[in-house]
C-alpha positions, 0 to 999 in steps of 0.5 A: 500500500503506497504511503500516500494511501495510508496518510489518506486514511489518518485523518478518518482514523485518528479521531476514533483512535484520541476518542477511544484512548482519551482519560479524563485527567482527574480519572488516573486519581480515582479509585477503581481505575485499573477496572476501568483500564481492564475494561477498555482493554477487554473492548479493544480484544473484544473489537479485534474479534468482532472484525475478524469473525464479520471477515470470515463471515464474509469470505465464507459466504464468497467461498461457498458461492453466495452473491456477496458485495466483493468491495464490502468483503476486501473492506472487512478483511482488511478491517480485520487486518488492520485491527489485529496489526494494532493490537499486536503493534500496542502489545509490543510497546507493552511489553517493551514498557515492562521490560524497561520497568523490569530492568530499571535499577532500584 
């Protein structure tokens, strides 16, 4: 995909990714946050399962031959795609944050 598509895309995509990261300040001080943490990083999993299970839903209605709209099925696949390289890229940063924490002298 050539970089001038991708930059095409930011502008639609990066208000969805502030709204969905976005904390109130004061919220970090509350008691219960991390519940709060766990709940939004169980709707992120749960958002990357539901593109991949609506992308197969769709391939599997093209293979078995059923009259499906082709564009609406390479847009959820590369959904899916997208979402699970987002995942898998906030994944890596967690780990590479743990293991700083875990080797910074006390």
């Amino acid at each position: 995909m050539p970089i001038g598509n991708i930059l095409g895309v930011m502008p639609a995509v990066s208000p969805l990714v502030e709204a969905s990261f976005a904390v109130p300040e004061t919220a970090a001080r509350e008691p219960g946050y991390g519940a709060a943490f766990a709940e939004r990083l169980e709707r992120a999993v749960q958002s990357v399962s539901d593109h991949d299970k609506a992308a197969d839903v769709r391939l599997a209605k093209v293979a078995s031959g059923e009259d499906v709209d082709l564009h609406g099925m390479m847009i959820a696949l590369q959904e899916a795609d997208i979402t699970l390289r987002l995942a898998n890229s906030v994944r890596e940063k967690a780990l590479e944050a743990f293991e700083r924490i875990q080797n910074m002298p006390i």
